[in-house]
C-alpha positions, 0 to 999 in steps of 0.5 A: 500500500502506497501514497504517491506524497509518501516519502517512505514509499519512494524508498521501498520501490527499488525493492518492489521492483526487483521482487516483481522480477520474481514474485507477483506484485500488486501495488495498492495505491490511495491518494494522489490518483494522477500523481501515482498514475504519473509515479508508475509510469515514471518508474515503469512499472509492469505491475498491477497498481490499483487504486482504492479510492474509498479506503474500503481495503485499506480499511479490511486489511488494516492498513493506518499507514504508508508503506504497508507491505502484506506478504500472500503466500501461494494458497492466499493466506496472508503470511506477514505484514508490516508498516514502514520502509524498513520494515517493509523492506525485509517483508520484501526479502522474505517473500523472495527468500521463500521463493528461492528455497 
């Protein structure tokens, strides 16, 4: 989950991308609608970016702050999720680490 205003997120999306190279990845994107639009393109991302513009997922899952990764394992069962570049980031490795074994 992603705001195109969050600086945090800015600095998770080279690790998004290199995970999208391996792993399925969905962005899930509030605010900002053109400026994320922009924001993808700009990052030529070739991954889904879906826009909840009424909070609703956001809302069922959870989510209260930018980033937010959750990590859904092959049988869709939510894994782990964290908020937080850092955080996020090594949700984001363990993701591709368990791709790897």
């Amino acid at each position: 989950f992603t705001d195109p205003g969050c600086p945090a997120c800015d600095k998770v999306y080279p690790a998004l991308h290199e995970a999208s190279l391996a792993i399925p990845v969905v962005v899930v994107a509030q605010h900002g609608l053109s400026e994320m639009v922009a924001k993808a393109a700009a990052l030529d991302w070739s991954y889904p970016v879906y826009y909840d513009t009424t909070e609703a997922l956001s809302d069922a899952l959870g989510v209260r702050s930018f980033p937010t990764a959750i990590w859904v394992d092959e049988q869709g069962k939510m894994r782990k999720a964290a908020s937080g570049d850092l955080s996020v980031e090594r949700v984001i490795k363990q993701a591709l680490a368990s791709v790897e074994l």
